[in-house]
matplotlib code that plots the C-alpha trace (Angstrom):
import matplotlib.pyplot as plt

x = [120.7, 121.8, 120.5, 123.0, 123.9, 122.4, 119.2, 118.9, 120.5, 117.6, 114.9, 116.5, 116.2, 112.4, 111.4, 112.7, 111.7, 109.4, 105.7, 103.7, 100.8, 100.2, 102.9, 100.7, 100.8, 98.1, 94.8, 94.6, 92.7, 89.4, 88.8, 85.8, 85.9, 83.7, 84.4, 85.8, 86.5, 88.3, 89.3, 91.7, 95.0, 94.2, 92.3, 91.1, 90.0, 89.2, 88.6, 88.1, 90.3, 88.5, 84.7, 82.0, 82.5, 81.1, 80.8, 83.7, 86.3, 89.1, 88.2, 91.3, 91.1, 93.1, 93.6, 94.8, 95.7, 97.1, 98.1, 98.4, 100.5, 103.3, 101.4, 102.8, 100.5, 99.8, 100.2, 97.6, 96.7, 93.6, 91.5, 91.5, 87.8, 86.0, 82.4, 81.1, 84.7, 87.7, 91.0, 93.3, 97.5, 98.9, 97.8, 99.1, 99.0, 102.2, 102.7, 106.1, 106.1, 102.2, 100.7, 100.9, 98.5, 98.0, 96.3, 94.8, 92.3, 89.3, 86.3, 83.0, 80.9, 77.5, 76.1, 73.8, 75.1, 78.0, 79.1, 82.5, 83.9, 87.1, 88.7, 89.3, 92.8, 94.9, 97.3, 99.0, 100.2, 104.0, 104.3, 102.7, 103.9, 105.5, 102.4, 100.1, 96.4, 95.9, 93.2, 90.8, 89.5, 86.5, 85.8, 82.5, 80.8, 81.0, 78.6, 79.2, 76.9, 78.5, 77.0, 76.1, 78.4, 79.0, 75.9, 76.4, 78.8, 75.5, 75.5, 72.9, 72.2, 72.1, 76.0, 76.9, 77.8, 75.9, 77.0, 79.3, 78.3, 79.3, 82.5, 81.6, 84.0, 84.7, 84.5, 84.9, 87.1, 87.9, 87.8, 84.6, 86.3, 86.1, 82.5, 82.6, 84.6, 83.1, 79.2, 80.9, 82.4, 78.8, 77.1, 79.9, 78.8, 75.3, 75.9, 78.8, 75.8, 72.7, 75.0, 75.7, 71.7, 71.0, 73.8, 73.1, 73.1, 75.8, 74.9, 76.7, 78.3, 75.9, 77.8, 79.8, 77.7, 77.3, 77.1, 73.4, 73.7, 75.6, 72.6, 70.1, 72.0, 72.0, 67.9, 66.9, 69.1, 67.5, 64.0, 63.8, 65.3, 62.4, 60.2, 57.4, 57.3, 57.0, 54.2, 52.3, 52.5, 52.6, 51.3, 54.5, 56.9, 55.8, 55.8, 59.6, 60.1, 59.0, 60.4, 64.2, 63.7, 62.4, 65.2, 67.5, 65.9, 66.1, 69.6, 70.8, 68.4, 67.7, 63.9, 61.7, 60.4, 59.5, 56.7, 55.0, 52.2, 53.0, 51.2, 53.0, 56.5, 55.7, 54.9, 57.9, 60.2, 58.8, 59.2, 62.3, 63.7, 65.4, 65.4, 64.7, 61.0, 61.4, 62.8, 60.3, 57.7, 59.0, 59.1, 55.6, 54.5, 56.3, 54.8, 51.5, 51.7, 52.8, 50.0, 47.3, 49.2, 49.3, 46.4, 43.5, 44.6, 45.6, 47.3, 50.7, 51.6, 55.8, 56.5, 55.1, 57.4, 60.5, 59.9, 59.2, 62.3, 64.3, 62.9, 63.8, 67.6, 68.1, 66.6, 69.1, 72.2, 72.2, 72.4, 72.6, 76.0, 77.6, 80.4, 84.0, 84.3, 86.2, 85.5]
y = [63.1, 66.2, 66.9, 66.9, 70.4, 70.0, 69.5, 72.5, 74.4, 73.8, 74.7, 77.8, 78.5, 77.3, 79.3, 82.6, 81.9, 84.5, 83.1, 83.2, 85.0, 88.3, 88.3, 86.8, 88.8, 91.8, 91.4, 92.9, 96.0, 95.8, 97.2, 98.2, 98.8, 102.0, 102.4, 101.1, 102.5, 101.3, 102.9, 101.4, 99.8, 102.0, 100.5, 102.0, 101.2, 102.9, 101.4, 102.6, 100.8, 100.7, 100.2, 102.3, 106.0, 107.9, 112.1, 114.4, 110.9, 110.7, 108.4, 106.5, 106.0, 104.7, 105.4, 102.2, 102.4, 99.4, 99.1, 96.5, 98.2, 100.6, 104.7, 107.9, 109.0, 112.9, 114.1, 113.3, 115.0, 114.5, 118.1, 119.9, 118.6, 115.9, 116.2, 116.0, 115.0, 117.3, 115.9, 116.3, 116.5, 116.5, 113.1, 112.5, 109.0, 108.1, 104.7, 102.4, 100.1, 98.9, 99.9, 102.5, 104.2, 106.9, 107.1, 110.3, 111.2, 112.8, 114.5, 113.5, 117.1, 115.3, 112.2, 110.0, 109.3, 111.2, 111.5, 112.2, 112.9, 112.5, 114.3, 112.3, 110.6, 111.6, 109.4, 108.7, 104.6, 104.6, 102.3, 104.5, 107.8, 110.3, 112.1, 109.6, 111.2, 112.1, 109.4, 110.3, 107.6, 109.8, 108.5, 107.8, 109.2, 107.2, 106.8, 105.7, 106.2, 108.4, 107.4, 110.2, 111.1, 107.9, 108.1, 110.1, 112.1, 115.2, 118.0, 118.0, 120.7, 117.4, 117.3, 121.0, 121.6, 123.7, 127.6, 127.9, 130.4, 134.2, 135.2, 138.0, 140.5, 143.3, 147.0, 148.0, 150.8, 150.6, 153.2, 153.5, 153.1, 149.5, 149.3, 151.9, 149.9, 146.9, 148.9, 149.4, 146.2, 144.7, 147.5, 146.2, 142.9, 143.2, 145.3, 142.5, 140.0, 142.1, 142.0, 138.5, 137.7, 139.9, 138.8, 137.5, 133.8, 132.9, 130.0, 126.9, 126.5, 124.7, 121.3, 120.8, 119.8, 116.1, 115.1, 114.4, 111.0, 110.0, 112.3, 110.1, 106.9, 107.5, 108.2, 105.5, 103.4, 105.2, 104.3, 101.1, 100.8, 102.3, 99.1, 100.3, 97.7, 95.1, 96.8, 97.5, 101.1, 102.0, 105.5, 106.9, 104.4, 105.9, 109.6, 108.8, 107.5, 110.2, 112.5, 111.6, 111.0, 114.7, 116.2, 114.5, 115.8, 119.6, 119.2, 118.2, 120.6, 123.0, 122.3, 122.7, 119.4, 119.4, 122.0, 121.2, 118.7, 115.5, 117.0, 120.3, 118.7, 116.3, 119.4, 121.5, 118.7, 118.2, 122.0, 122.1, 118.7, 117.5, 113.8, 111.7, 110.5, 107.2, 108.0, 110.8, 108.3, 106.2, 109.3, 110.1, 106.0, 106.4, 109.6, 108.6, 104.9, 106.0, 109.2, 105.9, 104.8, 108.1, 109.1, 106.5, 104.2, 101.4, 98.6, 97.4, 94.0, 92.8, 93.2, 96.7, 97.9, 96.3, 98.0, 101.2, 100.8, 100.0, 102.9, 105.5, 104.2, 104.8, 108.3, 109.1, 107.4, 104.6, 100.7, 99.4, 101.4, 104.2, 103.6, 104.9, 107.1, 109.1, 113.1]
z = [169.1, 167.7, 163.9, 160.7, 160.2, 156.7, 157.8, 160.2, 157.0, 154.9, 157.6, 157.8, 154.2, 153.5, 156.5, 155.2, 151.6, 150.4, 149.9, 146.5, 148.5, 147.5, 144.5, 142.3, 138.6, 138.7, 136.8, 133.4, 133.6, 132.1, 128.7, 127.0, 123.3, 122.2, 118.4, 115.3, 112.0, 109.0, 105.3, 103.5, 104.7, 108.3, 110.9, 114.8, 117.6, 121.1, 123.7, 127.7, 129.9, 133.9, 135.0, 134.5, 135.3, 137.9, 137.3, 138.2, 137.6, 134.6, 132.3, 130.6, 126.5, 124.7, 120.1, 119.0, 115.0, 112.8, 108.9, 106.9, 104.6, 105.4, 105.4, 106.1, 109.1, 109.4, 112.7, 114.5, 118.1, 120.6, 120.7, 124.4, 123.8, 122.5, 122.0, 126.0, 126.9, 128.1, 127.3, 129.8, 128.5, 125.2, 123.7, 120.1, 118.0, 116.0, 114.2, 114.9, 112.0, 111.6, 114.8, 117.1, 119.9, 122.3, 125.5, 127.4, 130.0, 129.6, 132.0, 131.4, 131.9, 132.6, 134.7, 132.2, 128.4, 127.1, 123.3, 122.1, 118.5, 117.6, 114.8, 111.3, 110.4, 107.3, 105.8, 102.7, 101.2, 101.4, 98.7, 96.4, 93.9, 95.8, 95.1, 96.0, 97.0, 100.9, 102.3, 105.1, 107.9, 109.5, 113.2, 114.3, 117.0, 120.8, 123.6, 127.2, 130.3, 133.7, 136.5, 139.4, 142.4, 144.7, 147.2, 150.5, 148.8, 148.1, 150.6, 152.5, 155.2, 157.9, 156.9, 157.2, 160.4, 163.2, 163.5, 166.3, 169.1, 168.5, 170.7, 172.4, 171.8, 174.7, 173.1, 177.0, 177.4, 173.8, 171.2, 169.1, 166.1, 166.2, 165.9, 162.7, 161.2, 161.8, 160.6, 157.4, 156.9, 157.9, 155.4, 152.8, 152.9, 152.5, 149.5, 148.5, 149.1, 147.0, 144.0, 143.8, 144.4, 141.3, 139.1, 135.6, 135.6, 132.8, 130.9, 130.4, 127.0, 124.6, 123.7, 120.2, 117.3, 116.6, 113.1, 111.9, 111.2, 114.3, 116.3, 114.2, 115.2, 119.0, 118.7, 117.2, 119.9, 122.8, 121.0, 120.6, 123.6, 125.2, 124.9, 122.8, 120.3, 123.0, 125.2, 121.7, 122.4, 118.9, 118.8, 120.4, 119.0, 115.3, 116.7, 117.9, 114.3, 112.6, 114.4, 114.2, 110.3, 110.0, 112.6, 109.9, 106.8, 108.6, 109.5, 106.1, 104.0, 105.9, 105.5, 108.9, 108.8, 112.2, 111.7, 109.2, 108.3, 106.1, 103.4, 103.7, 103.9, 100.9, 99.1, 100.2, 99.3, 96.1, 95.1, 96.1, 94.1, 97.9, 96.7, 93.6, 92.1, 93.8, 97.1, 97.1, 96.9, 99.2, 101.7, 101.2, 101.7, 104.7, 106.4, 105.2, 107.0, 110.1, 110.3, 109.9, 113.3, 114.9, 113.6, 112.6, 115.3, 112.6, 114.3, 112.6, 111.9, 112.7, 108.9, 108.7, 111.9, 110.3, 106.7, 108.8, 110.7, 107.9, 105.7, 108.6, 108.8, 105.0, 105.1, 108.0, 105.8, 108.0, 107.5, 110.9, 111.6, 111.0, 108.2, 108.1, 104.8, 103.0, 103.5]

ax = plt.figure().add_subplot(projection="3d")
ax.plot(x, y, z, "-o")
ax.set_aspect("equal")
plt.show()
């Protein structure tokens, strides 16, 4: 019996339907937030949209900014570089109602953890006087790690390739010109070659200043990180401590903490009126507690660490995090 025409109508059309497989909607590209800031009706964020980096890749960030209030934004644009980070193209932040955002490339210059600065936002409340004071968000400091090339990428001299054999070349019957020629271009080279062996090795540019407290931030990350406190390796846990706290105090005051003894810094500070009678005191309780650690081999209870701990992140300016202010 031949079929209905209907029914071989509608074979025909599920077999050529197109099939669900492989048009399914793309994943949402994976996002990693790496600061945010606040001050006043303004709030940022930045986050880095991909995995984790790998050296000599682009790195994709993205300046996300929201009000909730209207503001006159000043323009805003991303510096050629950002701390470790070059920016790559013209990346500028304007606001479209309450939010607004700008996104940009940037090249990691070193495998292991990167920091980048940002520069601070200006703004002004619309609903305000005409002459209503300028307002400052000041960005924090950011840290993210950039892993090494991918491996079996490093040249090795296994993967550079064996010299091919010399072609002999027939001067037979030619003029002796060609082998001047090709003396002096040999004698060339080997001058050519003593001058690049004896040039002067040009250093790398030194990286952009981080502010101190951001710096002091980082370190004490990277020390506690380091497991001391757990493997009651106290000695160098309290010589990390000390020494970020006294890094600090010579990048704000100029004093050379570092190299002097606690009873020579106590002394400096004191002559020169750096802080308060009561933080001063504080100071000097601190110093002196640690040097029984470092020193007389005192063993520290939990309590003592924390107060330590806590004491060295409010000499730096810090309370856990770095805070959003107002230049």
């Amino acid at each position: 019996m031949r079929s209905p025409a209907w029914i071989v109508l509608a074979l025909g059309l599920v077999a050529c339907s197109p099939s669900d497989e492989g048009n399914s909607a793309p994943e949402s590209v994976a996002e990693r937030s790496l600061l945010k800031a606040k001050h006043g009706p303004l709030a940022i964020e930045l986050v880095m949209l991909g995995g984790e980096p790998r050296l000599g890749d682009r790195v994709s960030l993205v300046l996300r900014a929201a009000s909730d209030r209207p503001i006159t934004l000043e323009p805003y644009r991303v510096p050629p570089r950002a701390g470790h980070l070059r920016v790559r193209g013209r990346a500028e932040l304007t606001l479209s109602g309450d939010k607004g955002e700008c996104r940009f490339e940037a090249e990691p210059e070193r495998s292991g953890p990167n920091v980048g600065q940002l520069p601070p936002l200006r703004f002004r409340v619309a609903e305000a006087a005409a002459d209503a004071a300028l307002q400052t968000l000041s960005v924090p400091g950011f840290e993210f790690e950039v892993a090494g090339p991918p491996p079996g990428t490093e040249v090795s001299l296994e993967s550079i390739a064996a010299r091919p054999d010399l072609v002999e070349l027939g001067v037979r019957g030619q003029s002796r010109s060609l082998l001047w020629i090709l003396g002096v271009a040999a004698a060339l080279g080997m001058v050519g070659t003593l001058i690049w062996l004896r040039r002067k090795p040009v250093d790398p540019p030194p990286p952009p200043p981080i502010d101190p407290r951001t710096e002091a931030r980082l370190a004490l990350d990277r020390l506690l990180l380091e497991g001391h406190i757990e493997a009651r390796r106290f000695d160098p846990f309290y010589v990390g401590l000390t020494g970020i706290v006294r890094h600090y105090v010579e990048r704000t005051t100029n004093l050379s903490a570092p190299d002097l003894t606690t009873e020579e810094f106590l002394r400096e500070a004191a002559g020169r009126n750096l802080y308060p009678p009561a933080e001063q005191a504080q100071f000097a309780r601190f110093l002196e507690s640690a040097d029984l650690v470092k020193y007389a081999g005192q063993i520290p209870e939990t309590k003592d660490i924390e107060a330590a701990l806590a004491r060295a992140r409010t000499f730096c300016g810090l309370d856990g995090q770095i805070r959003a202010e107002a230049a």
